[in-house]
C-alpha positions as CSV (number, residue, x, y, z in Angstrom):
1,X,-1.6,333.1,178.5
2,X,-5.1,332.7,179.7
3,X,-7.8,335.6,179.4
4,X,-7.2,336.5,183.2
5,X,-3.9,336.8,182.9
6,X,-4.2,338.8,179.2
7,X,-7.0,341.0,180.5
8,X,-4.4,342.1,183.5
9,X,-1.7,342.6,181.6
10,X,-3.8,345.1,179.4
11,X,-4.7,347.0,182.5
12,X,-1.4,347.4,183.6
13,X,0.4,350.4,183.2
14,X,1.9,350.5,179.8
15,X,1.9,352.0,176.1
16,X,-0.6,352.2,174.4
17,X,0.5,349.4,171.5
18,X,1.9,347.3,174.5
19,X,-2.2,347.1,175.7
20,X,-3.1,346.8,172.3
21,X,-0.9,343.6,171.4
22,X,-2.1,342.7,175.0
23,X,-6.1,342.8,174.1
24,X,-5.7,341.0,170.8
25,X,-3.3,338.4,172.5
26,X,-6.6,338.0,174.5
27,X,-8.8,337.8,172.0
28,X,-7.1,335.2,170.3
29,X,-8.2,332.7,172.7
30,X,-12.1,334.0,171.6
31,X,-12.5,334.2,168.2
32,X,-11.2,331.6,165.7
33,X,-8.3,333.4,163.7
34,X,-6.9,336.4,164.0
35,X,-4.4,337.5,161.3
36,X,-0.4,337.8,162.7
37,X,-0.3,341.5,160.9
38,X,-2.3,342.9,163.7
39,X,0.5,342.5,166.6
40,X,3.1,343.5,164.5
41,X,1.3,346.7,162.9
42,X,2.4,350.2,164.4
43,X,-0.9,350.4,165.9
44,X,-2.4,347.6,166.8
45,X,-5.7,348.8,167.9
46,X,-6.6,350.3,164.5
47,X,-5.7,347.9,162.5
48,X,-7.8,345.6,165.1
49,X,-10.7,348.1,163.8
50,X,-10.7,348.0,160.6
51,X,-9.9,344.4,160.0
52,X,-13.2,343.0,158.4
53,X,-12.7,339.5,159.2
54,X,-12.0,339.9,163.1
55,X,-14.9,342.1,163.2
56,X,-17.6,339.2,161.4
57,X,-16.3,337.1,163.6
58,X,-16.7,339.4,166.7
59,X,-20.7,340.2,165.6
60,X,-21.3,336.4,164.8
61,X,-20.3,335.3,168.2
62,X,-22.3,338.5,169.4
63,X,-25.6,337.4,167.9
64,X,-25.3,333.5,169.0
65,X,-28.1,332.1,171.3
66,X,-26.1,332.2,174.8
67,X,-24.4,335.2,174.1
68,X,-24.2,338.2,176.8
69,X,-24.9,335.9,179.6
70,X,-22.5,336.5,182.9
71,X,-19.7,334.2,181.8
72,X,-19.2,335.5,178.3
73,X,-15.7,335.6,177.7
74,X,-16.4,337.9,174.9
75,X,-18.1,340.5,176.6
76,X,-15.5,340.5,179.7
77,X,-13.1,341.4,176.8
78,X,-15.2,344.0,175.9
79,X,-15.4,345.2,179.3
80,X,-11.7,345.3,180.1
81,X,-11.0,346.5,176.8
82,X,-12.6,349.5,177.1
83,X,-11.6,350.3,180.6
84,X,-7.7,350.0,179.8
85,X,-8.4,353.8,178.7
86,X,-6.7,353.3,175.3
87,X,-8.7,355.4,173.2
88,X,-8.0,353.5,170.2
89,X,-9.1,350.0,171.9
90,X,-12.3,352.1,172.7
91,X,-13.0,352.8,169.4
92,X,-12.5,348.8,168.7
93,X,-15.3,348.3,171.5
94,X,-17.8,351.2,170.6
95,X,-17.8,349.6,166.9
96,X,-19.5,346.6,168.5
97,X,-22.1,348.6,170.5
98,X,-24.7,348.4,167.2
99,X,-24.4,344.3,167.5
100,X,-24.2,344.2,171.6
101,X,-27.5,347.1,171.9
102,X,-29.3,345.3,168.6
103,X,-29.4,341.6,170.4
104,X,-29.8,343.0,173.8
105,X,-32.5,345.0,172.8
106,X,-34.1,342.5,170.7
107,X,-34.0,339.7,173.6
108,X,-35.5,342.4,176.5
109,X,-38.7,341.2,176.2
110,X,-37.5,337.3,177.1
111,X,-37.0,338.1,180.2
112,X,-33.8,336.4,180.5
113,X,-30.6,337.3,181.7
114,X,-28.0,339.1,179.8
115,X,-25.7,340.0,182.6
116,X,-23.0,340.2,179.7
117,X,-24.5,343.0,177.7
118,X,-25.4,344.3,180.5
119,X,-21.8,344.9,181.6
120,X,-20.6,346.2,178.8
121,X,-23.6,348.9,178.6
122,X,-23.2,350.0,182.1
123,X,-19.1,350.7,181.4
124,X,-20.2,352.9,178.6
125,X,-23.0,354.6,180.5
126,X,-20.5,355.2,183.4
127,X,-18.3,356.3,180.9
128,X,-20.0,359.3,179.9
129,X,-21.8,360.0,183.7
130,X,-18.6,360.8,184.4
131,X,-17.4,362.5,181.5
132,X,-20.5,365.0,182.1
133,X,-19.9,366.2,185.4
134,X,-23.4,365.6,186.3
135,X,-24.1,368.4,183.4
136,X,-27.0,368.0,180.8
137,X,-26.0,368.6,177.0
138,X,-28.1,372.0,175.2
139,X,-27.5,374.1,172.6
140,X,-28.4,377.6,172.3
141,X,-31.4,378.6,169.7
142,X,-31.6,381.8,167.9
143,X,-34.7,383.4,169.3
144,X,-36.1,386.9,167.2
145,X,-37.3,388.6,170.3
146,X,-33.7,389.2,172.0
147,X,-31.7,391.2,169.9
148,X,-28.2,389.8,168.3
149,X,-24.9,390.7,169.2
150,X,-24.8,392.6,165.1
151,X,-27.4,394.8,166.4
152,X,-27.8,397.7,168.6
153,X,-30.4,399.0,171.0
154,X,-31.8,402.0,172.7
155,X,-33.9,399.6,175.4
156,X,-31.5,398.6,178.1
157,X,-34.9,396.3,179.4
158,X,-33.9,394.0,176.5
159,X,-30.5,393.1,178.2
160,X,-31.8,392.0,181.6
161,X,-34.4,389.0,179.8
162,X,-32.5,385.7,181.0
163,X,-31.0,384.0,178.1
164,X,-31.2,380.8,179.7
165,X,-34.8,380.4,177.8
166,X,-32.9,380.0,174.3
167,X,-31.4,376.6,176.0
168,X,-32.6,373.6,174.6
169,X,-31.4,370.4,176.6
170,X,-30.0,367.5,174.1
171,X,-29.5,365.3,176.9
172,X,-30.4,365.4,180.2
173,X,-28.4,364.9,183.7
174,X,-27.1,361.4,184.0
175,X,-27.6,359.6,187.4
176,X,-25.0,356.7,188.2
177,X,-26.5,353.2,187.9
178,X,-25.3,350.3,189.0
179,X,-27.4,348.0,187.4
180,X,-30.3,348.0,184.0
181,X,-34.0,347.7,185.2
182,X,-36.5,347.7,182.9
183,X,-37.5,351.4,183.6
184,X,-33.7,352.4,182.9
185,X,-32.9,350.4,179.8
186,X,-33.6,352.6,177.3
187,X,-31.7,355.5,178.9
188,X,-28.7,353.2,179.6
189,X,-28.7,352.0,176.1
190,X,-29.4,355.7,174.7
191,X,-26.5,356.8,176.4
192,X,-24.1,354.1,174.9
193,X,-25.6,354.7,171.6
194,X,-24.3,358.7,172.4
195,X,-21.3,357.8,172.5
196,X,-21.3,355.9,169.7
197,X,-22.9,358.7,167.7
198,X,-19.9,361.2,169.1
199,X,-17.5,358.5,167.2
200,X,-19.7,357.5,164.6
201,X,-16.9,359.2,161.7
202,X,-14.7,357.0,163.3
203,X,-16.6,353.5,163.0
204,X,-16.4,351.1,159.8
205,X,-19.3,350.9,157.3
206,X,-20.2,347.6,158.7
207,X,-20.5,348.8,161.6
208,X,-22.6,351.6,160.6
209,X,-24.9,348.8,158.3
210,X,-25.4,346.5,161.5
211,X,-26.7,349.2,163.4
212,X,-29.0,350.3,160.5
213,X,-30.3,346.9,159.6
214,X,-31.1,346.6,163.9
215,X,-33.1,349.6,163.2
216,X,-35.5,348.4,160.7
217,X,-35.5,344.7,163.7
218,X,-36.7,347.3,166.2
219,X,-39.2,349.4,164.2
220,X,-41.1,346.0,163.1
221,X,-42.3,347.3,160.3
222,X,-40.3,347.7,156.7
223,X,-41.5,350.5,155.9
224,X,-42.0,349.5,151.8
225,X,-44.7,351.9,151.1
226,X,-42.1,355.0,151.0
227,X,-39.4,352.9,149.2
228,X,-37.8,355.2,146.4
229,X,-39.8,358.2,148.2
230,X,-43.0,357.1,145.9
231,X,-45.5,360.0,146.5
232,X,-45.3,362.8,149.1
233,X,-44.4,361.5,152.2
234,X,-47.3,361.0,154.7
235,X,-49.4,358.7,155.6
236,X,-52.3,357.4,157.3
237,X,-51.9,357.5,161.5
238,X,-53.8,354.3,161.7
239,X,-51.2,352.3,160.1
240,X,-52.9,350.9,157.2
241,X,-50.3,351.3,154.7
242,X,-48.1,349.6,156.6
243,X,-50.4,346.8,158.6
244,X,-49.4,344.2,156.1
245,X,-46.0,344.9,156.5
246,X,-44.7,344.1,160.2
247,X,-41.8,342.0,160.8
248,X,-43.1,341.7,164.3
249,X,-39.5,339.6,165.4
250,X,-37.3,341.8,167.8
251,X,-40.0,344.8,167.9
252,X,-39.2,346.9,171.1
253,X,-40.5,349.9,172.5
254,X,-39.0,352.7,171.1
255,X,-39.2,356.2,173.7
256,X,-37.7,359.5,172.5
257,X,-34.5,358.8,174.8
258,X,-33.5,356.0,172.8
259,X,-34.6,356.7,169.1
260,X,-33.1,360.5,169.5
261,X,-29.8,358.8,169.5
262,X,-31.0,356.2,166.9
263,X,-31.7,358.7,164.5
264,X,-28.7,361.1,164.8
265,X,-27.1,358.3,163.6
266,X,-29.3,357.4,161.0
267,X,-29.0,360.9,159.8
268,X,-25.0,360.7,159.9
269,X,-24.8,357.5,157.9
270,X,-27.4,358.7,155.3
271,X,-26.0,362.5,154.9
272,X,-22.4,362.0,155.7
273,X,-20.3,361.3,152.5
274,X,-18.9,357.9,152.7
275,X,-15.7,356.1,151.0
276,X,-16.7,355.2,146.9
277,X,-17.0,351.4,146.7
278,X,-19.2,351.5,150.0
279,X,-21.1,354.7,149.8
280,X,-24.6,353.0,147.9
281,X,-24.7,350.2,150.1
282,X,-24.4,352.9,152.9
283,X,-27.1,355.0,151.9
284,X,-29.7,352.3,150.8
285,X,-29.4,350.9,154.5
286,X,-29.7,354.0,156.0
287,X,-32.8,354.6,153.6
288,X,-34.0,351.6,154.6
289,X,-34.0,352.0,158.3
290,X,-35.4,355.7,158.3
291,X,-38.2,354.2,156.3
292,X,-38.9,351.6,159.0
293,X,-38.9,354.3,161.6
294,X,-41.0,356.8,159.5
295,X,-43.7,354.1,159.7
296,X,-42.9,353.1,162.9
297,X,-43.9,356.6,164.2
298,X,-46.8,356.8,161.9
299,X,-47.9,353.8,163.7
300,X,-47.4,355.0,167.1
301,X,-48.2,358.3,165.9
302,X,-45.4,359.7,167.4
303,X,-45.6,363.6,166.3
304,X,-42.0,364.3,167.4
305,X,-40.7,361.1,165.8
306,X,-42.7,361.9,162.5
307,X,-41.4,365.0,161.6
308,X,-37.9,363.6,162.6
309,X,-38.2,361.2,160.7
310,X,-39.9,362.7,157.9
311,X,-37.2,365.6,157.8
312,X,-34.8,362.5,156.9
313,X,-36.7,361.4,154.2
314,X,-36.9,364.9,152.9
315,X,-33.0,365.7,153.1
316,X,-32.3,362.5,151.4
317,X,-35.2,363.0,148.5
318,X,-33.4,367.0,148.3
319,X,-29.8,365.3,148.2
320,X,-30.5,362.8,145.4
321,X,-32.3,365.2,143.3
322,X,-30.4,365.8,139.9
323,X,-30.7,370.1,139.8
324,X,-28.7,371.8,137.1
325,X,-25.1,373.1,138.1
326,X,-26.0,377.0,137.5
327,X,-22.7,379.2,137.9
328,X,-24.5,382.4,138.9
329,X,-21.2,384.8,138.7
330,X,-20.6,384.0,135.1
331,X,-22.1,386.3,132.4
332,X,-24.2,384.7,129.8
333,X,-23.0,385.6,126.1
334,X,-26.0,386.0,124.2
335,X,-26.3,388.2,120.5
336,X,-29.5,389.5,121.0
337,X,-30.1,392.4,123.4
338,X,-33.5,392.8,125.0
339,X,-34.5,396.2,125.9
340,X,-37.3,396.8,128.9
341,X,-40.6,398.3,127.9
342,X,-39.7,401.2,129.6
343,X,-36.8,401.7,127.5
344,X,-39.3,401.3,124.1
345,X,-41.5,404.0,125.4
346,X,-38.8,406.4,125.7
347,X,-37.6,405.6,122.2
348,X,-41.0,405.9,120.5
349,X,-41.7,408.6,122.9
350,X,-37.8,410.8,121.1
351,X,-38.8,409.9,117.5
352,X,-42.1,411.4,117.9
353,X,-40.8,414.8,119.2
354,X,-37.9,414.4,115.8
């Protein structure tokens, strides 16, 4: 069976494990191997996700010099796989999104056509344009001067003042596009990184560790001078402890619409408690790349990006911090009593008087 023919038959009407077998029949005739367990498992698509090997070869072929161009059979796969609406073959697609937005992003400034990554981007942008409704996402922030729902009040004024002030947009209102220009890129690709952010529990830890490592490719700088949080963190705006240390390959233009997303997910991989064997490896990545962007924004100086990225490096300095485990409900047994001094005074003051 050809990939036509294997793509259709994953976008025909069937069971989920039916479009499963179907996408990895597919994919077969793209990567090199793919182990025989996968089509027999129960479910297909999540063992397709957490199989290491298929993935490394997935990200290799990914990161190859013609990759993403218009006839890439990989990203068509990509494509159809995530539009079978299999939320289980989605996940499979979104853990690729760190290797598809890393090149894409890193190639921008070549000018050359990635019609490919382009594709794939686009399905994932439309994805959530029409998951939203054409809404923006808030959340609500406790504001002081309105009184809370705990509390009452004599001044019916108070209840007329709109609310709507306390909303604070996360993301705003997504237009349908049809195609990436340069002025929409990073949106497009801040959206798909969204959505990988909303699945990010989900994902693999290589996954997770290819999109931190693309972090510290985009930033341009390492960001050595904060390694091991050595002194308080700050720095000087001009980028002089850090003009030594640019990478300068794959440096892109970072506006808050894209690194927003970059660094909810930076915060998710360095806060979020990970499985045992991989959990250091985890962390020093995701260490690694918030200290790239920490000097990125020092560079740019970047005032919302600095104290984002500074409140990262704080959490994690907090978390690794060994404090004393203090059980404040149990009652120390001590011998010796201490009286106050008021408690002296009154003694002294009853033996006088005997």
């Amino acid at each position: 069976m050809d990939h036509q023919s294997a793509a259709a038959a994953a976008a025909s009407p069937a069971d989920p494990a039916s479009k499963a077998r179907a996408a990895i029949l597919a994919l077969s005739s793209i990567v090199t191997t793919i182990p025989a367990s996968l089509t027999s498992s129960e479910n297909p698509a999540l063992a397709l996700l957490h199989d290491p090997d298929v993935a490394s070869q997935v990200s290799s072929l990914l990161r190859r010099p013609d990759s993403g161009s218009g006839d890439d059979n990989l990203c068509r796969w990509l494509y159809d796989s995530f539009n079978s609406g299999d939320p289980d073959l989605q996940l499979v697609v979104l853990s690729h999104v760190p290797a598809v937005a890393g090149v894409y992003l890193s190639r921008a400034a070549q000018r050359k056509p990635h019609a490919g990554f382009e594709c794939v981007l686009l399905a994932l942008y439309a994805h959530v344009t029409t998951a939203r409704g054409g809404q923006s996402v808030t959340v609500t922030l406790p504001d002081v001067s309105h009184p809370s729902v705990y509390h009452e009040t004599r001044d019916s004024s108070v209840k007329s003042i709109a609310t709507d002030l306390n909303l604070a947009v996360v993301s705003p209102s997504l237009e349908p596009h049809g195609s990436v220009r340069s002025s929409r890129r990073s949106r497009i690709v801040g959206v798909a990184l969204e959505l990988y952010h909303s699945r990010v529990a989900q994902m693999p830890v290589a996954s997770k560790i290819d999109f931190l490592e693309f972090c510290v490719v985009w930033s341009g700088l390492t960001g050595d001078p904060y390694k091991d949080d050595a002194g308080d963190i700050g720095g000087d705006a001009n980028g002089s402890p850090i003009s030594s240390q640019g990478t300068g390959s794959g440096r892109i233009p970072m506006p808050w619409e894209l690194l927003q997303p970059v660094l909810r997910i930076v915060g998710h991989c360095m806060l979020w408690p990970a499985p045992g064997k991989e959990k250091e490896r985890l962390e020093a990545a995701a260490a690694a790349a918030c200290r790239s962007l920490y000097a990125r924004s020092l560079h740019d100086i970047d005032p919302n990006a600095i104290l984002a990225t500074g409140s990262l490096l704080r959490l994690r300095k907090i978390g690794s911090d060994s404090w004393p485990e203090v059980d404040h409900t149990e009652i120390p047994s001590q011998n010796v009593i201490v009286l106050s001094s008021s408690c002296g005074s009154l003694s002294s003051l009853a033996s006088e008087k005997k």
